[in-house]
C-alpha positions as CSV (number, residue, x, y, z in Angstrom):
1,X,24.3,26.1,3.1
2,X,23.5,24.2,-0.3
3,X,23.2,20.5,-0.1
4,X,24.1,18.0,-2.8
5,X,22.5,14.8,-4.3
6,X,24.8,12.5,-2.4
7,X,24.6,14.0,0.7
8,X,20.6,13.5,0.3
9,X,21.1,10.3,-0.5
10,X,23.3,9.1,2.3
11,X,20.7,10.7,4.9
12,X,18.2,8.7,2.9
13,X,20.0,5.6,3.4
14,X,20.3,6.5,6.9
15,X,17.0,6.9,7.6
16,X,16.1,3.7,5.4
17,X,18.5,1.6,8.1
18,X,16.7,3.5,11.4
19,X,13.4,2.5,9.7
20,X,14.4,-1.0,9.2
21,X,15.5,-1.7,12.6
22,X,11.8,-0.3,14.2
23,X,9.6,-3.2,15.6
24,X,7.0,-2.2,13.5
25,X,8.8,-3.8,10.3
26,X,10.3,-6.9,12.4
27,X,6.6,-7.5,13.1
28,X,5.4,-6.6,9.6
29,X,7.9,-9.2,8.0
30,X,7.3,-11.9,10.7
31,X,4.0,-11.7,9.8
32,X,4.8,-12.3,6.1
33,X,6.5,-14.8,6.9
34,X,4.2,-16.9,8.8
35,X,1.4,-16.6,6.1
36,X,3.9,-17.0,3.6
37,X,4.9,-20.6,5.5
38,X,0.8,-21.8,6.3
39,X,0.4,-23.9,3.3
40,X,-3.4,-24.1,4.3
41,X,-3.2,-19.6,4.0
42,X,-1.4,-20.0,1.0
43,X,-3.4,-22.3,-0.7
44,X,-6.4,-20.3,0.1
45,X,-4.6,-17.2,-0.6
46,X,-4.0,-19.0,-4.6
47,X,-7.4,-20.6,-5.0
48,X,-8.6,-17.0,-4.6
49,X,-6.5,-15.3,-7.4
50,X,-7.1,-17.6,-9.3
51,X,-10.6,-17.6,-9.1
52,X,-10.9,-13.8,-9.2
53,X,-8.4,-13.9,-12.2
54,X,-11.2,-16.4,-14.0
55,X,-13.7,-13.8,-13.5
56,X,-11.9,-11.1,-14.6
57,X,-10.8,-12.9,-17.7
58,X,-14.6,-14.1,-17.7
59,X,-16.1,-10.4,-17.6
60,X,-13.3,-9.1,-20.5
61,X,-14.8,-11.4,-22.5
62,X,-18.2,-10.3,-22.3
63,X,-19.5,-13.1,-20.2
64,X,-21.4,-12.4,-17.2
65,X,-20.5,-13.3,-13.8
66,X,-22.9,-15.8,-12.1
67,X,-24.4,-15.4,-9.0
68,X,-22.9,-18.7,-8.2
69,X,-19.6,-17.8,-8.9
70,X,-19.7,-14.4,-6.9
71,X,-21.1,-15.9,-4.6
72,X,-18.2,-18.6,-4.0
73,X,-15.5,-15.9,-4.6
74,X,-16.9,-14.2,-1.8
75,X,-17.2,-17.3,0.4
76,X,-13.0,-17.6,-0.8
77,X,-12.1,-14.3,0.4
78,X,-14.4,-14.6,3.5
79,X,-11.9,-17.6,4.5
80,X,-9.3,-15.6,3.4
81,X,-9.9,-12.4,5.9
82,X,-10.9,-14.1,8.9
83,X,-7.7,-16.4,9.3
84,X,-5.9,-15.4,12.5
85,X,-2.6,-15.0,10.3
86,X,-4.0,-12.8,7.4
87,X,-5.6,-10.7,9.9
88,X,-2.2,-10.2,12.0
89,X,-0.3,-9.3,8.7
90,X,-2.8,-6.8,7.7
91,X,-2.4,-5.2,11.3
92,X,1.1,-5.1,11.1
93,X,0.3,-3.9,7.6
94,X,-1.5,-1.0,8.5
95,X,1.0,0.0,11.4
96,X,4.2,-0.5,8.9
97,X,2.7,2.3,6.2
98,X,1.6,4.6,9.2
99,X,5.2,4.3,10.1
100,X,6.0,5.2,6.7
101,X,3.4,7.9,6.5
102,X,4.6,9.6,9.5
103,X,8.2,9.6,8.5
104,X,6.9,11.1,5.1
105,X,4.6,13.5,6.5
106,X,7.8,14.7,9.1
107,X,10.2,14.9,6.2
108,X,8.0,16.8,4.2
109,X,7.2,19.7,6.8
110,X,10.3,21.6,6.0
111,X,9.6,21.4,2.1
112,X,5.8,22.5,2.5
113,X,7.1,26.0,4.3
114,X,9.8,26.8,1.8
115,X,7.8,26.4,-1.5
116,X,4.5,27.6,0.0
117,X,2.8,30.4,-1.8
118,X,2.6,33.8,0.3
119,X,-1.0,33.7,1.5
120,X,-3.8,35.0,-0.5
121,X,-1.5,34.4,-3.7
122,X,-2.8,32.2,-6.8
123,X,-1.1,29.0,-6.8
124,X,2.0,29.1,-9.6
125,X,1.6,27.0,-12.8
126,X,-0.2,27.2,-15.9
127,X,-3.9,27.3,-15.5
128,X,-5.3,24.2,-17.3
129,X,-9.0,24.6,-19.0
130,X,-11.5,21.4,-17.7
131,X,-13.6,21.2,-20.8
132,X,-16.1,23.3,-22.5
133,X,-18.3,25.9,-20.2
């Protein structure tokens, strides 16, 4: 039975909605939210960026990066990764794309089967020279 674009695509969307309603995202956005809403996390959060963006731009230019100044951008992102709410969103972090990874690696399953090569046969596609030999 042949399937069409739209009917892919209103599965998709279907599967988008399930995936939206799993407690993993709830807690993945509530922990947004509450570092998003800690004005002491997000000024941390920006004195951070901007301090690694100064260094970047710093480096670019040629200019080397004091020991100093990696040593304070460390000190930053230190204060960064051990508050309680940073720590909770990259949990829920991690557990939201393992959600995603799952429902990936499930949808995939079917696809791998069909357009697998018969066993012991080269793989299709131009072969592609690496450099000299």
């Amino acid at each position: 039975m042949a399937v069409d674009t739209q009917q892919i695509l209103a599965e998709a969307e279907k599967l988008g909605t399930l995936i939206a309603q799993h407690p993993t995202v709830e807690r993945y956005k509530q922990a947004q939210k509450s570092v998003s809403d800690d004005p002491e996390v997000s000024r941390t959060l920006a004195e951070f960026n901007r301090s690694l963006e100064t260094l970047s731009r710093q480096e670019q230019s040629g200019m080397q990066v004091t020991d100093a100044q990696q040593g304070q951008l460390e000190a930053l992102q230190q204060r960064v990764v051990s508050h309680f709410k940073v720590k909770a969103l990259n949990l829920a972090q991690v557990d939201f794309v393992d959600l995603l990874r799952k429902v990936s690696q499930t949808y995939q399953k079917p696809l791998a089967s069909e357009t697998a090569p018969p066993q012991g046969a080269a793989p299709a596609g131009p072969r592609i020279a690496l450099g000299p030999r």
